[in-house]
C-alpha positions in Angstrom: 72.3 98.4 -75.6 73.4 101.5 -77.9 76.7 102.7 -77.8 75.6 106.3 -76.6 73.6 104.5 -73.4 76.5 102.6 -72.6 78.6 106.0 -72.7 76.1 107.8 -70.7 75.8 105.4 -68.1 79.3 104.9 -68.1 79.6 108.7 -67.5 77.0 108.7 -64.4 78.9 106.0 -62.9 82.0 108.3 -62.9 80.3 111.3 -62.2 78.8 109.6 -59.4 82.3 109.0 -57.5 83.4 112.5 -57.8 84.5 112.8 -61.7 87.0 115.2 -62.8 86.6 117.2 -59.9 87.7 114.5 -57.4 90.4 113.6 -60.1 91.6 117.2 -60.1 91.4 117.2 -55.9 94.3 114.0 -55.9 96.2 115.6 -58.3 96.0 119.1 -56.6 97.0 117.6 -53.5 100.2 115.8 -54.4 102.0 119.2 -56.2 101.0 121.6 -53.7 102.2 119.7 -51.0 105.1 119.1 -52.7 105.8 122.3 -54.0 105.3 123.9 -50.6 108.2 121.4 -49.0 110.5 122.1 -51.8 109.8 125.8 -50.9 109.7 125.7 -47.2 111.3 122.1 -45.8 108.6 121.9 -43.6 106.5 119.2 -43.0 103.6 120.2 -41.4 103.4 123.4 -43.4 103.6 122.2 -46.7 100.5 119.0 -45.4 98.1 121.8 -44.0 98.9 123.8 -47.8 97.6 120.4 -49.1 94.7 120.6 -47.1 93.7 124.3 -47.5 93.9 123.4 -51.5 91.8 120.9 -51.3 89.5 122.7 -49.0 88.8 125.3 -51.5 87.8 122.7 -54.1 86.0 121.2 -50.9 83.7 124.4 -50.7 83.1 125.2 -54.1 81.9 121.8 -55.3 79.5 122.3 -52.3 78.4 125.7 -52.9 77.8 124.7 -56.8 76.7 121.2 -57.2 75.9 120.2 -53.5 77.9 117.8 -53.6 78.4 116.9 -49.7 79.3 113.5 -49.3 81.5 113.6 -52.7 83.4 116.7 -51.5 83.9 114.9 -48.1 85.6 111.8 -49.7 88.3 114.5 -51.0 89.0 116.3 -48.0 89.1 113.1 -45.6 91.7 111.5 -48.4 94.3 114.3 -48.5 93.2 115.3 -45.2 94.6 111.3 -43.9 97.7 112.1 -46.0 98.5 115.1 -44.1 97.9 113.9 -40.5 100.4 110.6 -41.7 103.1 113.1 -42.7 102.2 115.8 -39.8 102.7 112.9 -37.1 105.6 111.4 -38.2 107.5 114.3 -39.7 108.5 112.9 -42.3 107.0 114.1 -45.9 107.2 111.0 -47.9 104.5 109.8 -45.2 101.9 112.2 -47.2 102.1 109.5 -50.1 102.3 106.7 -48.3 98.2 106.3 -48.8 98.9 106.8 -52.8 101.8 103.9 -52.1 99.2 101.5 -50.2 96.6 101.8 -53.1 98.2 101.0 -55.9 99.8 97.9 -54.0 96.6 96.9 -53.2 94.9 97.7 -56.5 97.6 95.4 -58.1 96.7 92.7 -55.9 92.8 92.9 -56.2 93.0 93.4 -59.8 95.3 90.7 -60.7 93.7 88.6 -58.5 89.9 89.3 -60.0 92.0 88.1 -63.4 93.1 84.9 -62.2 89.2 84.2 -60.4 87.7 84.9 -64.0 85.9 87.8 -62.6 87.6 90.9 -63.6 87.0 94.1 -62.0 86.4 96.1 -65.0 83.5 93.2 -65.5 81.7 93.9 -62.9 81.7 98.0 -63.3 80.8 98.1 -66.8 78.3 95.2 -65.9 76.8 97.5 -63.0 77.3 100.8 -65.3 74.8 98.5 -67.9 72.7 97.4 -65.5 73.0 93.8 -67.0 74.8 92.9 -63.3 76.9 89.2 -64.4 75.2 88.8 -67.7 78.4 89.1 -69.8 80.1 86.2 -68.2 77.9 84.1 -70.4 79.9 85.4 -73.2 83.3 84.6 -73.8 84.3 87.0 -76.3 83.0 90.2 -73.7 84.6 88.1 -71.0 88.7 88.2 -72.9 87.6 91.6 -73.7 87.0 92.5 -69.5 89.8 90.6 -69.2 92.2 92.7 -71.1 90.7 96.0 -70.0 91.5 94.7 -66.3 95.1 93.4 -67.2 96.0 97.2 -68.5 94.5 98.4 -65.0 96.8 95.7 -63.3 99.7 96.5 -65.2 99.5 100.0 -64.7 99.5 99.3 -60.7 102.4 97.3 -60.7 104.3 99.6 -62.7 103.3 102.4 -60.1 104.0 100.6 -57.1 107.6 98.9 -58.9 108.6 103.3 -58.9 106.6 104.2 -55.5 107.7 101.6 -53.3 111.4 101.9 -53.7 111.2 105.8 -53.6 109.0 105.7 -50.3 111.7 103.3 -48.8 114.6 105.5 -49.7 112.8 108.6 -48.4 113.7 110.3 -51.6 110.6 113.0 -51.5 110.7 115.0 -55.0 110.7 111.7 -56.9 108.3 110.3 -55.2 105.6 113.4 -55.4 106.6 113.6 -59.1 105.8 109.3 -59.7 103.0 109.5 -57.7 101.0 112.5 -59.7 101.9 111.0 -62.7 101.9 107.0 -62.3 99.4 107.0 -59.4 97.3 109.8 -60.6 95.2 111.2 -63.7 97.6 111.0 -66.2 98.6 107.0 -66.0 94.4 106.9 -65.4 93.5 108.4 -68.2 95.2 106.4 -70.6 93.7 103.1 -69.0 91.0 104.6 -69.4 91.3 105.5 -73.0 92.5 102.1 -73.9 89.7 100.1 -72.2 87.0 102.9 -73.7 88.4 101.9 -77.3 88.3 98.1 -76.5 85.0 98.4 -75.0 83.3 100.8 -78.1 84.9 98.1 -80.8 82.7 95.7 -78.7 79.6 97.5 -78.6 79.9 98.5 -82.2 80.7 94.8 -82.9 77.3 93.8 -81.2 75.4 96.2 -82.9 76.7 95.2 -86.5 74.0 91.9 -86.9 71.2 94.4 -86.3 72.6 97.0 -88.3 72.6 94.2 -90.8 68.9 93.3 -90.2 67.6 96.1 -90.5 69.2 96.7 -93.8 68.2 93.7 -95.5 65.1 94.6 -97.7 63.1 90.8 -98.9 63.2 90.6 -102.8 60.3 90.0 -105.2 
């Protein structure tokens, strides 16, 4: 498989849970909501902001792409965030979902890691359409490997900062970890990492039939 078909299937698969947009939703969330405490201390306020924000992304991404069940996943997500922190009155409660993920993607990913089935495996595999194919190779298997350990380590790191500033109520810091650490930017690095991991692979196995077909026979 060419390098460009891996990207472009690669790029459906991301497109296919939302892509930027939904990216741009979690993100948009988190500082409104916390912009609107720091400016008005209230709770509830500052959660239905949150929601409004998202609402609008909610409405356009229908109205443009029909995206229903896409723009859906967005609004239930922040709009779960805002009924924890609206109920309990307390505003670190509207990251307490961001908290719970990336506890639990550090255990599922590390775990996948010690099982020899790593997650990143099976979504490029599924984004390739090869399904398990690639666990017959060792080499693509360290390679899933590694890809899945910079995931993991990215999740511990983000639930080391979130945990501690969810426990001491301390709501600023918390916002601030959980856009960055939990969010796109910390993403988009692991993202850029495993992309350049994953292209020296695919390069690597198109390199014999580069070869091939540059060999000419000789008279």
């Amino acid at each position: 498989m060419s390098l460009a078909l891996l990207t472009q299937k690669s790029v459906s698969l991301f497109a296919a849970v939302g892509g930027w947009r939904t990216v741009a939703e979690g993100v948009a969330s988190r500082v409104l909501f916390l912009i609107a405490y720091l400016l008005s201390g209230q709770v509830l306020t500052s959660a239905l902001v949150a929601v409004g924000g998202v609402l609008v992304f909610a409405v356009v991404r229908v109205f443009t792409d029909r995206k229903y069940w896409q723009a859906t996943l967005g609004l239930g997500m922040v709009g779960l965030s805002a009924l924890l922190a609206g109920s309990s009155g307390h505003a670190v409660d509207f990251y307490l979902p961001a908290v719970l993920i990336q506890s639990a993607g550090t255990a599922v990913f590390l775990l996948s890691m010690l099982v020899r089935w790593p997650v990143i495996g099976l979504v490029v595999g599924a984004a390739r359409g090869e399904r398990f194919g690639w666990r017959r190779d060792p080499v693509r298997r360290r390679r899933y490997q590694l890809c899945t350990a910079i995931f993991a380590a990215k999740f511990g790191l983000a639930t080391a900062a979130l945990v501690p500033l969810y426990l001491a109520d301390q709501v600023t810091p918390l916002g601030i970890a959980a856009t960055v650490l939990g969010g796109a930017p910390a993403a988009g690095a692991c993202v850029y990492l495993c992309w350049r991991i994953l292209r020296g692979q695919a390069e690597q196995a198109q390199a014999p039939r580069r070869a091939r077909v540059n060999v000419r026979p000789t008279d």
